[in-house]
N, C-alpha and C positions, 0 to 999 in steps of 0.2 A: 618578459622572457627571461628565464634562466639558463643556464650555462653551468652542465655538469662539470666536475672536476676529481678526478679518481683521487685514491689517497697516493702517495707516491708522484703526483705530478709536480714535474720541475716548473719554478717561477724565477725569473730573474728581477731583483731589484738594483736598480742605479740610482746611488745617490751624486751629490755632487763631487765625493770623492775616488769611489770605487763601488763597483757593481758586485753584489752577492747571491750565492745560489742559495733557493728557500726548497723545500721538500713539503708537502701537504703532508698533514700527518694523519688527516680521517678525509673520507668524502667530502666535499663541499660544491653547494651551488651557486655558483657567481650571480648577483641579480637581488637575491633573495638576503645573503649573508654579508655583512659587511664585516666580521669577521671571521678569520683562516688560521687555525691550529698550522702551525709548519715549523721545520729543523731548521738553524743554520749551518749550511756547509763552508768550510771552511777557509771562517775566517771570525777571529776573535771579537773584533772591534767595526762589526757591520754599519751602515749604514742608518741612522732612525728617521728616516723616511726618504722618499726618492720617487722614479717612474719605475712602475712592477707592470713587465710583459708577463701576459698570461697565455699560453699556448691552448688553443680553443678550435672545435671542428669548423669554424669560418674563420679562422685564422691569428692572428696574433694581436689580444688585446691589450690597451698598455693604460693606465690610470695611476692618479699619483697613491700612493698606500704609506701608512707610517707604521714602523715597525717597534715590537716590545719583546726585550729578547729574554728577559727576565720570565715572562708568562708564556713565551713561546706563541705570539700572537701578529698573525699582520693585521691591519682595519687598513681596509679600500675606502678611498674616498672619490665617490662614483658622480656626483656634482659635476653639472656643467653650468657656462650661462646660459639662461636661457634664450631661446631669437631674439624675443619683443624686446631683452636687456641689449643684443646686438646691437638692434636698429637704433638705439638710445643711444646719444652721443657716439655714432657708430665712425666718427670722422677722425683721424689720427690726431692725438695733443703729442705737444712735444715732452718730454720725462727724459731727464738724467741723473737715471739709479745705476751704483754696481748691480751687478750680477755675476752670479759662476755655476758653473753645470755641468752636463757630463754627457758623451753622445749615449744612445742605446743603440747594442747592437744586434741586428736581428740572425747569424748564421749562428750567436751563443745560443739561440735556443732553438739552432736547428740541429746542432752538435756538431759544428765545423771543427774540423781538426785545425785551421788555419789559422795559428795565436796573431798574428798582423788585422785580420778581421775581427775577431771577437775582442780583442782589447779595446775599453771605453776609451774615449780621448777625453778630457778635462779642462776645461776653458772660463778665463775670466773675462770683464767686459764692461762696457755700460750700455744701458740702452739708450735711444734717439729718440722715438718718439714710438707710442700704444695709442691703440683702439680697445672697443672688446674683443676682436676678431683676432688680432693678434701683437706681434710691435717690429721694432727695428734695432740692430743693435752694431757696436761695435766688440768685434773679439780681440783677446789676447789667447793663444792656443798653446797648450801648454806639450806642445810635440816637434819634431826635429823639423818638420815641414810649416809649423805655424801659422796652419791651416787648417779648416775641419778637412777632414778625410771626402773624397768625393762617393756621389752615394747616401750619404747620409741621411734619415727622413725621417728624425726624430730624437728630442736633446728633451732633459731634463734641466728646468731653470730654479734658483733661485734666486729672487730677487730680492735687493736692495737685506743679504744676507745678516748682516752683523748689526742690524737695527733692531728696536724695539716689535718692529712688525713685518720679519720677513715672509716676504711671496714663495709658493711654490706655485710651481706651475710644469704642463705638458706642451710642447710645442712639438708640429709640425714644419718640417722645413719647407720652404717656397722657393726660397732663395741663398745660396753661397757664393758672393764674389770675393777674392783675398779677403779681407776682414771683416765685410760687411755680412752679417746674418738677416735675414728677414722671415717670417713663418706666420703660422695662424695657430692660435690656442686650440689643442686638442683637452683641456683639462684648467677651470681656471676660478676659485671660490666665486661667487658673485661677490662676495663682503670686499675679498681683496682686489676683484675690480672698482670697488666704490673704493679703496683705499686710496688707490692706485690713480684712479680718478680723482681723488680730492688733493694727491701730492702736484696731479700734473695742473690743476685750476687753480692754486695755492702759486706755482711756482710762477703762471703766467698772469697772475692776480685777476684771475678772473671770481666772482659769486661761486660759495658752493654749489653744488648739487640739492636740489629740492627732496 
């Protein structure tokens, strides 16, 4: 299935620091293309990669994409795990990595006039324990409240950032109590699940992964 995209449609991408507006700059179809000619509106020093909402007639898709502003180019990276990887080792290992991300918000690309809504909130953290399906974490929230924002139903991760092998990922929210976040991956490499997976077997000295 593809997913038409007029030239002129607005995309929103969130990185970990600050969300940017992209412009398509010719037709594209979502599905078929993994990459999208598009402008950046303004702002100099965008984001190179993040969660990119795509406004679509069944609603609002969101996948991780890395950006090249140089070639005027986004690439979607449209990967998921697959089930059968779910159901593998599908039981939480405990993992504690940094991480820091950024919420996504969805009234920016309904065109809310209301800057308190549409402003990204930005949070650091570490995780507690992953599955494939998703993990757990602790936040530090980088807002007057110290809190994610309520509502919220989808944050850009990356993880274990300033290493040799940082994780990006998409997450769905499940869960926000005070600092605790919990969610399930909408968006996750398989490779960086095996990563991920061989950090949390390493730390509890269990045998690699076969």
């Amino acid at each position: 299935m593809t997913i038409p995209l007029p030239a002129g449609t607005q995309l929103i991408l969130t990185g970990p620091v600050q969300a940017v507006e992209l412009l398509t700059l010719a037709p594209a179809e979502v599905g078929d293309q993994e990459q999208i000619s598009v402008l950046v509106m303004g702002s100099e020093s965008p984001p190179q990669r993040g969660m990119i909402s795509i406004p679509t007639p069944f609603g609002v898709m969101r996948t991780v994409a890395a950006l090249d502003v140089d070639l005027g180019v986004v690439t979607l990276k449209m990967a998921k795990i697959p089930p059968a990887w779910q159901r593998r080792d599908a039981h939480r290992m405990p993992l504690v990595v940094p991480l820091r991300g950024t919420t996504v918000s969805l009234p920016a690309l309904a065109g809310s006039a209301g800057p308190a809504q549409t402003r990204p909130v930005r949070f650091n953290g570490t995780t507690v324990d992953i599955s494939p399906g998703g993990l757990s974490a602790v936040l530090t929230v980088e807002s007057d409240a110290l809190r994610l924002p309520s509502g919220v139903r989808d944050v850009f991760l990356e993880l274990d950032p300033f290493s040799a092998h940082p994780v990006a990922a998409t997450l769905r929210v499940v869960d926000v109590r005070s600092d605790q976040l919990r969610g399930e991956f909408e968006y996750l490499q398989p490779s960086d699940w095996l990563h991920l997976a061989a950090m949390a077997r390493q730390a509890a000295e269990l045998p690699p992964l076969d």
